[in-house]
C-alpha positions as CSV (number, residue, x, y, z in Angstrom):
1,X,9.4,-17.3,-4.8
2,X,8.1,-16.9,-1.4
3,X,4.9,-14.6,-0.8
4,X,5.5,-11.8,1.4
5,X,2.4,-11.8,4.2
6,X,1.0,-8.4,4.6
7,X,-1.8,-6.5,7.0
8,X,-3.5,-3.9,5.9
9,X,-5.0,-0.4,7.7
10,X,-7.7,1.1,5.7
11,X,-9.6,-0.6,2.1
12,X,-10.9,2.5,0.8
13,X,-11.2,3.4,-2.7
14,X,-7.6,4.2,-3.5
15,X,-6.8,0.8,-1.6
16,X,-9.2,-1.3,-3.1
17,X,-8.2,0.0,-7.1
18,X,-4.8,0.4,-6.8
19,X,-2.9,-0.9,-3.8
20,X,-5.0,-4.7,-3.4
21,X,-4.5,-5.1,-7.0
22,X,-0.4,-4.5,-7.2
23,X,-0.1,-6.7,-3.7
24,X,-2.1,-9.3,-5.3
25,X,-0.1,-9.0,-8.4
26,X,3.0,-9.3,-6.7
27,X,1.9,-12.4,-5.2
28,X,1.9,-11.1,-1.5
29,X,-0.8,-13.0,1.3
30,X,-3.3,-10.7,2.8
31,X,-3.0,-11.6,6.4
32,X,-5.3,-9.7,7.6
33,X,-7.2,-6.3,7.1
34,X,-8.6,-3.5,9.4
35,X,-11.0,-0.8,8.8
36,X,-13.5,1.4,11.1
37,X,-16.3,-1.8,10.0
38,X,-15.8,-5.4,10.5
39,X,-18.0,-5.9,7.6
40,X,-16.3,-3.9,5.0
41,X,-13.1,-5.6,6.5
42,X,-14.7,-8.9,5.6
43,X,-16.1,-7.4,2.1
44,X,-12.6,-6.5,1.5
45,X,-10.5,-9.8,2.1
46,X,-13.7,-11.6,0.0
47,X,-13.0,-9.4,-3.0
48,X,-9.1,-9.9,-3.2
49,X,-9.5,-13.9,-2.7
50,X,-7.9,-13.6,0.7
51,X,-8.5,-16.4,3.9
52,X,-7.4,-14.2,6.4
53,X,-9.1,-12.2,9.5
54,X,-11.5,-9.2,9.1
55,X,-10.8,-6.9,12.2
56,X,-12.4,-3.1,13.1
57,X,-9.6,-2.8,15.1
58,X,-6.4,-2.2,13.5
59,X,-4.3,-2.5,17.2
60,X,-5.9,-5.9,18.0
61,X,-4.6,-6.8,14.3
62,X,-1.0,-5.6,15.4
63,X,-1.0,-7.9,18.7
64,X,-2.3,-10.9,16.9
65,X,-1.2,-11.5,13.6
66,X,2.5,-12.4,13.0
67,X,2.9,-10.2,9.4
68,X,6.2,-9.3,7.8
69,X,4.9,-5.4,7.1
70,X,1.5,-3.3,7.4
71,X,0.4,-1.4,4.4
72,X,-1.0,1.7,5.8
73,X,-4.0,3.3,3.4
74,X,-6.0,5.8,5.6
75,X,-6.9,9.1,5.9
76,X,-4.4,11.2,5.7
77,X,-4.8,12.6,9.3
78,X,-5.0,9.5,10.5
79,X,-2.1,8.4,9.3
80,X,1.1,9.4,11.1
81,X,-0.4,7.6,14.3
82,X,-1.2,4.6,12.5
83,X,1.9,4.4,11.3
84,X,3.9,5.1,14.5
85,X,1.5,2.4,16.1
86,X,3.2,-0.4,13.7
87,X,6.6,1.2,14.1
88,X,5.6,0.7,18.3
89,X,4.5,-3.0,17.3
90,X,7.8,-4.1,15.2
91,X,6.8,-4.2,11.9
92,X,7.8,-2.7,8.7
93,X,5.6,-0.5,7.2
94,X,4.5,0.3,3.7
95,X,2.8,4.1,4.0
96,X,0.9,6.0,1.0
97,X,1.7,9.1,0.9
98,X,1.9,11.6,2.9
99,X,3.9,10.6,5.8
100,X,3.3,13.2,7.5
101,X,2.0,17.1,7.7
102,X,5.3,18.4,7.8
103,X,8.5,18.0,7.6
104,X,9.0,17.8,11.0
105,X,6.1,15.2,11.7
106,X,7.8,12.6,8.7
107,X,11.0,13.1,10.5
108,X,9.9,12.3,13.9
109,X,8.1,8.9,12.2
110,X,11.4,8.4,10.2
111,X,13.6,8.9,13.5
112,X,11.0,6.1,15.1
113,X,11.2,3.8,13.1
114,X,15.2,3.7,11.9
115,X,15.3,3.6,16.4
116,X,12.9,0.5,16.2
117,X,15.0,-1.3,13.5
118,X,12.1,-1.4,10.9
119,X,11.9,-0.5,7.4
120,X,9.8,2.5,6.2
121,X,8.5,2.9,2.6
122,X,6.5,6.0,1.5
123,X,4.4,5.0,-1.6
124,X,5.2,8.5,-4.3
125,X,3.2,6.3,-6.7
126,X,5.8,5.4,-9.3
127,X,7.8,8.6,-9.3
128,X,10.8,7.0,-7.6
129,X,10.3,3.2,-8.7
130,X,14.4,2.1,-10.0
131,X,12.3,0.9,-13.3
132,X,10.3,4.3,-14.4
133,X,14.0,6.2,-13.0
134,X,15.8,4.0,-15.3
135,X,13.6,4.4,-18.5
136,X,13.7,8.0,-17.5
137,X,17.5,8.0,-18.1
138,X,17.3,5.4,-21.3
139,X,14.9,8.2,-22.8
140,X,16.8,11.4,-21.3
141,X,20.2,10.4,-22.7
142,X,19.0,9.2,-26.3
143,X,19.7,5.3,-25.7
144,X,17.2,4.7,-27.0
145,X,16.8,6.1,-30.2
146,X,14.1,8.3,-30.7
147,X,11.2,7.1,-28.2
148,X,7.6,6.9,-30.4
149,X,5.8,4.7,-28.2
150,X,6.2,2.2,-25.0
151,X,3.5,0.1,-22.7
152,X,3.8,-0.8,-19.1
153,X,1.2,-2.4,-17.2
154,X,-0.3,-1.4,-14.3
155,X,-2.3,-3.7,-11.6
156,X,-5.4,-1.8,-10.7
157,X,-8.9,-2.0,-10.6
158,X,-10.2,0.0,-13.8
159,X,-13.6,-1.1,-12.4
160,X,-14.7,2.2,-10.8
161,X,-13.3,4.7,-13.8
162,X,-14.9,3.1,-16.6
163,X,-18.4,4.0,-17.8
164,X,-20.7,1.2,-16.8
165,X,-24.2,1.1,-19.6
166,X,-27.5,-0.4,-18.6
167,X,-28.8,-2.9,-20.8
168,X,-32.8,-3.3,-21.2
């Protein structure tokens, strides 16, 4: 299977634990990354085993690197212009949630980027994933018999919500 080569905008905490992880589990190639510091740019790639280029500024990233989508992780305000900036650049574009601060906003970015011929994914966590939709249904309609117990696994950093003891 061939790795999908990603960018990434922002390596904050909800980055880091959760969207790193599932990339990295997926087998995707972090490209590059861009935050506000060049420093926590490089700490980031370091941490998820990654080769690629450290940048502080995400429209330099755009210009140079030849990635098949950006995952944008920001700020929230920040990002509906981040997003229409990779739209503006050509690439697809993976977005957490929200999209934007209305409904008017997302559809403008939507509009952009169907114009631009580029795919646009909202991350809703796993609410709309095909596999939790489908067990949904399994459950719902009773195919399953009487549902006691299931496990899934989820590629995150636990790291930061577990308890951490100091041993003297």
């Amino acid at each position: 299977m061939r790795k999908s080569k990603l960018c990434f905008i922002g390596a904050g905490f909800h980055a880091t634990t959760n969207i790193f992880p599932s990339a990295v589990e997926a087998g995707a190639e972090i490209l590059a990354i861009s935050t506000r510091s060049m420093e926590r740019s490089k700490a980031a790639l370091q941490r998820f085993g990654s080769t690629g280029t450290a940048y502080d500024d995400y429209k330099v990233m755009l210009q140079n690197e030849d990635c098949e989508g950006v995952v944008v992780v920001a700020q929230p305000h920040d990002q509906a212009s981040l997003v229409l900036d990779c739209i503006k650049a050509g690439k697809h574009v993976y977005v957490d949630k929200p999209l934007g601060w209305n409904a008017s906003e997302a559809a403008q970015i939507a509009n952009a980027a169907e114009q631009a011929g580029v795919v646009l994914m909202v991350g809703f966590m796993k609410r709309y994933a095909p596999v939790y939709m489908k067990l949904k249904e399994l459950i719902t309609n009773g195919t399953l018999g009487t549902v006691r117990s299931f496990q899934t696994k989820f590629a995150v950093d636990s790291t930061p919500f577990a308890k951490m003891k100091k041993i003297s």
